[in-house]
N, C-alpha and C positions, 0 to 999 in steps of 0.2 A: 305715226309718220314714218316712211320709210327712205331709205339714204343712198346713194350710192355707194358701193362697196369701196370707192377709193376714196370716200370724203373721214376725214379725219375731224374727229371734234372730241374737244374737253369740255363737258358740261358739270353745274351744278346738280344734286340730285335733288328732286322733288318728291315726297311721299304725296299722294290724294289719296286720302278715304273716305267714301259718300256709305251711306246705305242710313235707312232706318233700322231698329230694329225691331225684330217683328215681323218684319214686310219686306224688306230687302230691298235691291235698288230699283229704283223708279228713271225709267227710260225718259229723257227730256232733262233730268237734271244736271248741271252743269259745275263743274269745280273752275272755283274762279282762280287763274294761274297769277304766278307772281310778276310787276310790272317787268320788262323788257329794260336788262342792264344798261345804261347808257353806255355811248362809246364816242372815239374821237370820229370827226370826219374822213371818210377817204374815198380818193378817186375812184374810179372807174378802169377794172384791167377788161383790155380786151377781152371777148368773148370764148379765146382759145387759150386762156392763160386763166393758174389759179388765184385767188384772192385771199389775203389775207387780213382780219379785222384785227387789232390788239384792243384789249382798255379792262380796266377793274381786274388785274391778274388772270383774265381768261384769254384764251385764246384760239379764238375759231380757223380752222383754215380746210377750205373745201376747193375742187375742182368743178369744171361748171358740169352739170347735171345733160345727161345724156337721154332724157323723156320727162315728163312732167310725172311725178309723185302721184300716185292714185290720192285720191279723196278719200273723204272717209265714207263716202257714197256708195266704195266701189269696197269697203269691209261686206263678206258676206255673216248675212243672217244667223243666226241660231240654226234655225230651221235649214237654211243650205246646210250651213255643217252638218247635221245630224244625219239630214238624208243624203250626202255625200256619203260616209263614214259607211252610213246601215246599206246601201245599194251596190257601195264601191264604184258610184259613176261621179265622173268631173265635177266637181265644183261647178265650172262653167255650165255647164249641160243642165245641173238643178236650176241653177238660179237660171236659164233660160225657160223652162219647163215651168215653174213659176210665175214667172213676167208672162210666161202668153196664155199659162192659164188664167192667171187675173184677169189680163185684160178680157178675153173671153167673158170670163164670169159676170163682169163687171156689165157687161150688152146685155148678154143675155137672162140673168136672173129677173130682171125688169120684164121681159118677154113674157115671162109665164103668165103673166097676167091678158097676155092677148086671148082671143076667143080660138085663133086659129093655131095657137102655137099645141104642140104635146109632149115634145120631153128633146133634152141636150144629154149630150154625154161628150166626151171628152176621146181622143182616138188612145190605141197600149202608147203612145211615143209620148205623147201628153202634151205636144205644142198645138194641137190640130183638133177638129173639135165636127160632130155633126147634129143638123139641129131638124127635128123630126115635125112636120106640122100636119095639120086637117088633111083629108083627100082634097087635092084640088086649092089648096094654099100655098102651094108652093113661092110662088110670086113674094107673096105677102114675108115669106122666112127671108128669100133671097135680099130683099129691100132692108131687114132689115138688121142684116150681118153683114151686109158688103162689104164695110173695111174689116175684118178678119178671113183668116186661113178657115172658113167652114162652109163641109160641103152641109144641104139643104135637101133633105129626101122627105116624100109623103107615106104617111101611115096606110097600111093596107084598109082597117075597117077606122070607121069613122067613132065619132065618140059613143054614142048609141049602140053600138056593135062591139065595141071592148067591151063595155058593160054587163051587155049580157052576154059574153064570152065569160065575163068573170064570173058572172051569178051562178050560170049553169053548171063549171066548173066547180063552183064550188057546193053549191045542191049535193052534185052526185059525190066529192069525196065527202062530204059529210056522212053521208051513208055508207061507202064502202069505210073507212078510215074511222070514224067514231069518232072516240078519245085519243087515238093519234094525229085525230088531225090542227093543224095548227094557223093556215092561212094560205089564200090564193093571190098571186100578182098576175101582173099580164106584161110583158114586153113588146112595145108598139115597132119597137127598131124593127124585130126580128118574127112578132107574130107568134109569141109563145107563150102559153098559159104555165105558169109552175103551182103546182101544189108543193108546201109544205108538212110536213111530216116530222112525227117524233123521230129520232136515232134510233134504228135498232127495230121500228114497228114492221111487223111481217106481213101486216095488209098493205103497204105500201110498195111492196115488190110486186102486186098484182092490181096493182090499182090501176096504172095510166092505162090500158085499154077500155076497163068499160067508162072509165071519163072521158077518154077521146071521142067515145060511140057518143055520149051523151053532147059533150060539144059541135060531134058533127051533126047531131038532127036540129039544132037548134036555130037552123034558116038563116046561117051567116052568109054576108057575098066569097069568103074565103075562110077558112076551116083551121084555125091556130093546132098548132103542135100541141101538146100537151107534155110535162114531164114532173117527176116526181121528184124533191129535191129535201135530203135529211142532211144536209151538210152545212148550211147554212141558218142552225135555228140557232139560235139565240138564249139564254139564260140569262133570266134579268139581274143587274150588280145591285146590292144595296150599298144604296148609293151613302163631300164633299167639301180662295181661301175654306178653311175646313169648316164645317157643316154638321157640329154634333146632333146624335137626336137623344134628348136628355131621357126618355121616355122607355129607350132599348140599346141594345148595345152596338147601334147602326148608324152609320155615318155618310157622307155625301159631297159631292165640291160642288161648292159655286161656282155657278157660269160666268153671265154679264150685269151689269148693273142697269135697273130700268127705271125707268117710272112710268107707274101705276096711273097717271091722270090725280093723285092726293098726295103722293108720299114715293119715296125712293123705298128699292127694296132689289133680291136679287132674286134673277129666276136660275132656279135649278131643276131635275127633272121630277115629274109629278110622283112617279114611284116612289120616290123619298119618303121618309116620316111613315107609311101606312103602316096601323091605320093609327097609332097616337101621335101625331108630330110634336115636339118642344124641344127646336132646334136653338143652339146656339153656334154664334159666328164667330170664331175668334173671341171664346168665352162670357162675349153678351147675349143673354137671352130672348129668344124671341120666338111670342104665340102668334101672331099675327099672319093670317095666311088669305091669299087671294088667288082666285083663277085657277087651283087644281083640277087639270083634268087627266086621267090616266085611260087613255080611250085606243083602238087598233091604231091608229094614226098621231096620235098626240100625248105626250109625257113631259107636261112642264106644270108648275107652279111659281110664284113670287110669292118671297118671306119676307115682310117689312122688315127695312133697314135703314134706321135713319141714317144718314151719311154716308149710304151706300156712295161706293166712287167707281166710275170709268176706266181705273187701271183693271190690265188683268193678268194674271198670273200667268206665266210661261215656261217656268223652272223655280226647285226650290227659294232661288235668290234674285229672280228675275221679276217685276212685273214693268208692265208696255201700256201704251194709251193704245186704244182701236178707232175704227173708222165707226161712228152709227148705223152703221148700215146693216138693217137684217140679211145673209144672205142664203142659197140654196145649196143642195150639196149636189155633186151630180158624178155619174160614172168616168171611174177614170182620174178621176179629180185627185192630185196632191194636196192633202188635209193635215194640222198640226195639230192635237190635243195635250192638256195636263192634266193630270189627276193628283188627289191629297195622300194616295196608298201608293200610288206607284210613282209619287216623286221625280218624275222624270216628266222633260221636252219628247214628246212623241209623232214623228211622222211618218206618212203612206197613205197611197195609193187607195181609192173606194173601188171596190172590187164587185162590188151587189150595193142594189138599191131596192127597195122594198121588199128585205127579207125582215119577217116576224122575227123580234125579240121576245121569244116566254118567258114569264115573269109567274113569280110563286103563286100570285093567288091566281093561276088559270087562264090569265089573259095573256097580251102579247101588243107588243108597236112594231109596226112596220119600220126598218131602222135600214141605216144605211152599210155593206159591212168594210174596214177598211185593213187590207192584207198591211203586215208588216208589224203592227202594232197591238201590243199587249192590255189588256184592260182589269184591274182587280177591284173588287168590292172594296164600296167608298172612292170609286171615280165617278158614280156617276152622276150626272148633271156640270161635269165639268166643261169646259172651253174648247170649241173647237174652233179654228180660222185656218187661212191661206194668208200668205206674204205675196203681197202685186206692190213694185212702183216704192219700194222701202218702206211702205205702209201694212199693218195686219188687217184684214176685214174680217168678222165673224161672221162663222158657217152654220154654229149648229153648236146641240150639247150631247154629251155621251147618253147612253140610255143601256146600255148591255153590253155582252160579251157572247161570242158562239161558245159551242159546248165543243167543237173538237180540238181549238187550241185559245181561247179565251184571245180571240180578237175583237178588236173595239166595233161595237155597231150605234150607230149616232143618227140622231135625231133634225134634221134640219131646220135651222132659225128662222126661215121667213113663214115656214108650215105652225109652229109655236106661238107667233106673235102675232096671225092673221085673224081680224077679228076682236081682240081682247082690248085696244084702245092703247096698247102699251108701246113705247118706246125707251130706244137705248139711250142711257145715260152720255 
C-alpha cells in the first residue's frame, strides 16, 4: 500500500510469514490480517480538511489523498523487474511490451492450426506483430487479426515449394558439408534457406554457392537466398523442481505438470535420462516413463508423478499457478524460463527460430534461440512462459544452449503435446 508523503500514521506492527518448506511460497496464498481496531464514531471533515481518528491508544491522522493509491494490480511482475534491470528500459515500456505480446499471442497461437496460416513473429519494438499466410490468403490473415496492431503479408513460395526448397538444400549440403553438417530451415518472411554448420568447419566457408546452384535448378517460381550459418548451433544441456537421474551423474528441471489420460506426471525434455533414466523428483523415485521422443523437431517426455501439481517454479522461492494452455513460441517474442543449476528468474527476447540444437549422441532439435539468457546443464526441460493480463501462459521447455555464449534454445509447448492425448494439469 502506498501513502501520501504528508499522511502521518502510528501503526501496530505486524510480522506475516507464509511459505512452505521445500517449495517456497505459493502465489494465491493469503495471510489472514488481524481484525480492524474498533474506534469511536466521527463526523465527516470536509473534503479540504485533515481528519483525525482517536480510540485504543492509536492515533491516525491523515490529509485527504491527492490520486487514488495504485492496486496491487498495478505491482509489476517479477519478470518486468528482471527485464527492466537486465535492458535498462522503463518498467513502463516492459510491462507494455508484455501486455501486447500476450495479447497477440493469445489470437494467434490458435491460428496455426489454419491451413492458410504459415508463421508470426513479433516486430524488434515488440508491441507489433506480422502474420505470414498461404499465396493468395491474405484476406483469410487480415479477418482474422483485425483487432490487433499486425500487419498481414503472403509467403512468396507456397507450401509445396518451401519444401522442396528445403530438401534440395539440404541434399546438396549433405554432400558438400558431411559431418559438419547439422540442419536446414527455410524463412518464409524473408525467402531464405540457412544451412547449418559445425563452428569452425572449413567446408562451410565454400558451401553456399554450389547449394544455391543446386536450389536454383530445382524449378521454383522464386529462387530463396541461400546462407551458411555456424553461430547459432546449439549443444545439447544435460538436462531438472529438480530432476535427479539416479542412474548418472545428470540432472534436469521439470517443466509443467500434465496428465497423461491415466495418471499425473511431468514433462521434461526427452533428452533427459539417456539412455538409463531413474529420475527422482524431489528425492521420490520414479521409473515410469511415457511418450519419450527425442526427434529433429521434438524433445519431451512425462515421468509419472503421482500428485504432480500445477504450480510452477519461477525463482528459487517462487512458485505461480499458470494458465492450461499450451502455447507457441515465435520470433521476437519476450520469454521467461527457470532452471535447477542456474537458480535464477530468467528473461529475453527469441532472437532465431528453428535453429538445430546438437545434442551428444549426434542428433539435434530444432529449438528456438533466446538472446540475453544464460542456460547451464541441468536446465533443461525447464519452464518456459510470458506474463499477459497478470496471468503466466506457458511457452515451451528449454532443450539447449548455443556453443558461442551458452544462450537458452527452447522447445515450443504446443509442438510437444501435439498429438500425445496430454493435457496440462
Amino acid at each position: 500500500m502506498m501513502l501520501d508523503r504528508r499522511a502521518t500514521l502510528v501503526v501496530l506492527a505486524v510480522c506475516v510469514c507464509t511459505g512452505v518448506a521445500g517449495t517456497g511460497l505459493h502465489a494465491g496464498a493469503q495471510a489472514r490480517l488481524p481484525a480492524a481496531v474498533p474506534t469511536q464514531p466521527t463526523s465527516v471533515a470536509p473534503a479540504d480538511e485533515g481528519v483525525t481518528l482517536s480510540g485504543n491508544d492509536v492515533t491516525v491522522t491523515t490529509l485527504p489523498e491527492q490520486a487514488p493509491a495504485p492496486t496491487s494490480d498495478d505491482t509489476p511482475t517479477p519478470e518486468v523487474l528482471e527485464l527492466a534491470e537486465s535492458t535498462g528500459r522503463p518498467v513502463e515500456e516492459i510491462a507494455a511490451v508484455l501486455e501486447a505480446q500476450g495479447a497477440m499471442s493469445a489470437v494467434v497461437t490458435p491460428l496455426r492450426q489454419e491451413e492458410w496460416f504459415v508463421d508470426f513473429m513479433f516486430t524488434p519494438e515488440g508491441t507489433t506483430g506480422a502474420l505470414l499466410t498461404e499465396p493468395g490468403a491474405a484476406k483469410l490473415g487480415q479477418a482474422a487479426v483485425a483487432a490487433l496492431d499486425v500487419e498481414v503479408v503472403e509467403a512468396v513460395l507456397d507450401r509445396s515449394q518451401r519444401a522442396l526448397a528445403v530438401e534440395t538444400a539440404t541434399v546438396a549440403a549433405q554432400e558438400r558439408l558431411a559431418e559438419s553438417y547439422l540442419g536446414t530451415s527455410y524463412d518464409a518472411f524473408q525467402n531464405i534457406v540457412t544451412v547449418f554448420a559445425t563452428p569452425g568447419s572449413a567446408a562451410a566457408r565454400e558451401a553456399a554457392t554450389p547449394i544455391t546452384a543446386a536450389v536454383s535448378a530445382a524449378g521454383l517460381s522464386s529462387t530463396p537466398s541461400v546462407e551458411i550459418d555456424t553461430t547459432n548451433v546449439g549443444s545439447g544441456v544435460r538436462g531438472g523442481q529438480y530432476a535427479d537421474n539416479r542412474g548418472s551423474d545428470e540432472w534436469c528441471t521439470t517443466g509443467f505438470g500434465i496428465w497423461t489420460g491415466n495418471r499425473s506426471s511431468y514433462l521434461i525434455a526427452g533428452h533427459c535420462g539417456i539412455p538409463t533414466p531413474n529420475f527422482s523428483i524431489n528425492g521420490n523415485t520414479q521409473t515410469s516413463f511415457s511418450g519419450r521422443v527425442f526427434t529433429e523437431y521434438l524433445d519431451r517426455q512425462a515421468i509419472n508423478a503421482p500428485g504432480a501439481t500445477w504450480m510452477v517454479r519461477i525463482s528459487p522461492t517462487i512458485e505461480v499457478d499458470m494458465e492450461a494452455t499450451a502455447g507457441h513460441i515465435f520470433l521476437n517474442e519476450v520469454v521467461c524460463r527457470f532452471g535447477q543449476t542456474s537458480q535464477d528468474l530468467d528473461c529475453g527476447t527469441v532472437s532465431a527460430v528453428n535453429a538445430p540444437v546438437a545434442q551428444s549422441n549426434g542428433t539435434f532439435v530444432h529449438a528456438s534461440v533466446v538472446d540475453a539468457t544464460v542456460c547451464r546443464g541441468g536446465d533443461s526441460g525447464g519452464p518456459v512462459w510470458i506474463t499477459f493480463g497478470g496471468t503466466r501462459w506457458p511457452k515451451g521447455l528449454v532443450s539447449g544452449k548455443t556453443f558461442d555464449n551458452g544462450r537458452c534454445m527452447l522447445v515450443a509447448l504446443d509442438d510437444q503435446l501435439v498429438g500425445t492425448g496430454w493435457s496440462l494439469l
